[in-house]
C-alpha positions as CSV (number, residue, x, y, z in Angstrom):
1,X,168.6,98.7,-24.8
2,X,170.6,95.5,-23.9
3,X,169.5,92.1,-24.5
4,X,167.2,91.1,-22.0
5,X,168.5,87.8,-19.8
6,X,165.9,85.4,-18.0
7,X,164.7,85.9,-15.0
8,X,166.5,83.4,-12.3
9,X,165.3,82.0,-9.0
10,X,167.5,84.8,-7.4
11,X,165.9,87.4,-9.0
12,X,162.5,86.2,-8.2
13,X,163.7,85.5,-4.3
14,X,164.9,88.9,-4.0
15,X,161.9,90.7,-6.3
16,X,159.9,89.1,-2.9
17,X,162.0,90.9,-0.4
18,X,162.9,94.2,-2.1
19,X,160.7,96.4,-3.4
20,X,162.7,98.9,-5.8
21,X,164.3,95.4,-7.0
22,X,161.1,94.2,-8.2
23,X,160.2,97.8,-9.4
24,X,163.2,97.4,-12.0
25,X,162.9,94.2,-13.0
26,X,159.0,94.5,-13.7
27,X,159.9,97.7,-16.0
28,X,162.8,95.8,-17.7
29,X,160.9,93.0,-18.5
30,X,158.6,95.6,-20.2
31,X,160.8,97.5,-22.4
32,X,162.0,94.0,-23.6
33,X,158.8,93.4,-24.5
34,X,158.1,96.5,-26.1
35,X,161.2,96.2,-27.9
36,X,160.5,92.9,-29.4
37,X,156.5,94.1,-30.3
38,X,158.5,96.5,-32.3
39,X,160.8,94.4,-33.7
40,X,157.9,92.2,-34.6
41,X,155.9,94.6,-36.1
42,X,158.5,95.7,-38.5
43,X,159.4,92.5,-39.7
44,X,156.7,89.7,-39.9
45,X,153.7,90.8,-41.8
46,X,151.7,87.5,-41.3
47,X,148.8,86.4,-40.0
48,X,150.9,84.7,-37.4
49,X,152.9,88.0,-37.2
50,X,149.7,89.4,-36.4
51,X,148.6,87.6,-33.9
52,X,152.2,87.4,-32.0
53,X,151.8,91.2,-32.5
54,X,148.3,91.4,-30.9
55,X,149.3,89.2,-27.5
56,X,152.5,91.1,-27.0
57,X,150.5,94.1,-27.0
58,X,148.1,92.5,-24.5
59,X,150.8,91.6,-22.6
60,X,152.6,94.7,-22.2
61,X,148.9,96.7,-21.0
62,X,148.8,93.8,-18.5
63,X,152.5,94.4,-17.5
64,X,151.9,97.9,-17.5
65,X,149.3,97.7,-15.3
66,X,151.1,95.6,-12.6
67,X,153.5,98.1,-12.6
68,X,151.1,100.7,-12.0
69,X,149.3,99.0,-9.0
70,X,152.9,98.6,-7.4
71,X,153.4,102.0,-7.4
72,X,155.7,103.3,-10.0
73,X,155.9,104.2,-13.1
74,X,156.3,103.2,-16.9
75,X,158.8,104.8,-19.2
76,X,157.0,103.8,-22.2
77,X,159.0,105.5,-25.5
């Protein structure tokens, strides 16, 4: 997977307008997350590690979700 780049105001005006658009960039923005939960979870045993660990996992269910509602799909390796 590439490195994941910010989302800009562009994106965001034409994740309004275009459906599929948004479609890919809500699934991107998911397997960067899922990437760095695992990347987390291989590397930083703290407490702190933990809890990093616990909201990115919280995160991607709530990301998941929203995907979900807008009608696709996840492709969750």
């Amino acid at each position: 997977m590439k490195d994941f780049s910010p989302v800009t105001d562009a994106d965001l005006a034409r994740a309004r307008s275009d459906r599929a658009f948004r479609q890919r960039l809500l699934e991107r923005s998911l397997e960067a997350l899922l990437a760095s939960v695992k990347k987390l979870r291989n590397s930083d045993p703290s407490a702190d590690g933990n809890t990093k660990l616990r909201e990115g996992v919280e995160l991607a269910v709530r990301l998941a979700e929203i995907i979900q509602k807008a009608g696709g799909r996840t492709r969750v390796s």
